[in-house]
C-alpha positions, 0 to 999 in steps of 0.5 A: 413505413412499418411501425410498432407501438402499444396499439399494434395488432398481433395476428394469430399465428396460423396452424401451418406455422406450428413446429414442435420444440428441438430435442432428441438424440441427434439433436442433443449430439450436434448442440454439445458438439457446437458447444464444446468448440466454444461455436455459434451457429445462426440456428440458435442465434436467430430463433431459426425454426428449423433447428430440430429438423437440421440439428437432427441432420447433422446440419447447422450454420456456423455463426463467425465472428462473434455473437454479438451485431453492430447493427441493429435491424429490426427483423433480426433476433441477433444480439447487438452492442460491442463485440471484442476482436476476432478470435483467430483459431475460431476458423480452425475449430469450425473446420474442426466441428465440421470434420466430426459431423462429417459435413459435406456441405458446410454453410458460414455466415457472421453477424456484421462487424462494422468495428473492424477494418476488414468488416472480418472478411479476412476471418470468413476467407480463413475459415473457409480455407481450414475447412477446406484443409480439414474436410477433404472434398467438402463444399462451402457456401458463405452467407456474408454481410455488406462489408460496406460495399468495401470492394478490398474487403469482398475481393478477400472473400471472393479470393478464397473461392466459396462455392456459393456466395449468398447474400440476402436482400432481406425485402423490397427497397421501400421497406429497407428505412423501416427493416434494415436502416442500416443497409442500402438496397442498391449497395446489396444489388451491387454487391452480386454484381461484383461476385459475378463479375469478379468471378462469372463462374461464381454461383451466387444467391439471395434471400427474401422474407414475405409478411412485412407488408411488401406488395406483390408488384414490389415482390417481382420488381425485388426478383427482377432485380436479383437476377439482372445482378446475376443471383442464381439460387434464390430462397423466400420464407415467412418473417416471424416476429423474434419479439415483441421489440421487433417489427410485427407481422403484417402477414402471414402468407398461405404455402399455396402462395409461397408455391405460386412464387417458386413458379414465378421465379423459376419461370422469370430465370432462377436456376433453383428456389426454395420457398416456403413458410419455415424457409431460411437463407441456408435452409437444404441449401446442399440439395439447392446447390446439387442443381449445379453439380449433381 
């Protein structure tokens, strides 16, 4: 088990991992504009180090229900604590934010919100039907929590039809007591399983971070189990310790190595892979999803 304390050595961070600060014209734009509506986005939430490049895009990943998690994993740099009840116009003010960065792929994911009956998954299918409604042709990928394994609940998401349905296993089974204490590797699994089979035509996805202490056996066993729950798209990027409160880096892995498992991974079945340091489970997940509708 991974665990943390006064005598813990910190790794110097290596030069392939430099990326200089968010700023510039573009960026500043899709900020205020996100700002405006009163929105979160995973990007400014999580520390995402690729905020510049995709702000810069015109990209970003809306962050619903709040910005607050009831859990508490200790990789995530997510705020935790209560949350108030779900704000009903914020899936139309997202659609809204979309139209004027005239997206074309939009990506929505949430903090997990345990408190509510539904665990929101009533607000994600709203919110992807009014961004449907409001930007004619778009895409949209979701990137959801477990909801429980409350079958009804992922049924309401599954019903609204997402293009791409992600969601991330995060690590190898044996660290999920020290990651994510409060998921369950197998329920993540069964969750793909049941998008597939509700809808085989579904294109599902799943993220891993590398550098938590995972083994290279453990790694492919973690793959091999994504794919047989039916995952097509898969992403692999570096974990970056958010704060001295969170987990440390065991690792920091090489992008030769990160390259290595692409190979491994499209050679073992995935349809498509992004892998690499700065890697993110939304990260240029439009040209991920082009693989499947050129």
């Amino acid at each position: 088990m991974i665990q943390q304390n006064e005598h813990t050595i910190s790794i110097r961070k290596p030069r392939w991992l430099r990326r200089r600060l968010p700023s510039g014209p573009m960026y500043e734009r899709t900020r205020s504009l996100i700002h405006s509506k009163a929105l979160h986005t995973v990007c400014q939430e999580a520390k995402c180090p690729n905020q510049f490049e995709c702000f810069s895009r015109q990209t970003a990943t809306f962050l619903i229900l709040g910005d607050r998690c009831t859990r508490n994993c200790r990789f995530c740099n997510v705020d935790t604590g209560p949350s108030g009840p779900p704000d009903l116009q914020e899936p139309e003010r997202v659609a809204e934010a979309a139209r004027k960065m005239n997206l074309q792929y939009v990506v929505i994911t949430s903090v997990t919100r345990d408190d509510l009956p539904d665990g929101g998954a009533g607000i994600f299918a709203e919110t992807i039907h009014q961004v449907r409604k409001k930007n004619s042709g778009v895409k949209v990928e979701v990137l959801i929590p477990d909801f429980q394994g409350e079958l009804a609940a992922l049924k309401t998401v599954f019903r609204a039809a997402p293009d791409v349905l992600n969601h991330n296993i995060e690590t190898v089974h044996r660290l999920y007591p020290a990651v994510r204490p409060q998921a369950i590797y197998q329920r993540s699994l069964k969750l793909l399983r049941q998008a597939k089979a509700y809808s085989p035509s579904m294109i599902t996805k799943s993220g891993l971070m590398l550098g938590l202490g995972e083994s290279s056996g453990e790694i492919r066993k973690t793959l091999q189990d994504l794919l047989e729950a039916g995952c097509s798209i898969l992403t692999v990027g570096q974990y970056l310790q958010p704060s001295k409160h969170h987990l440390p880096v065991a690792r920091f892995v090489p992008p030769e190595e990160f390259d290595s498992w692409r190979e491994k991974a499209l050679q073992m079945g995935f349809v498509e892979v992004a892998s690499g340091p700065f890697v993110r489970s939304s990260y240029q997940a439009r040209e991920l999803y082009r693989t499947f509708s050129p």
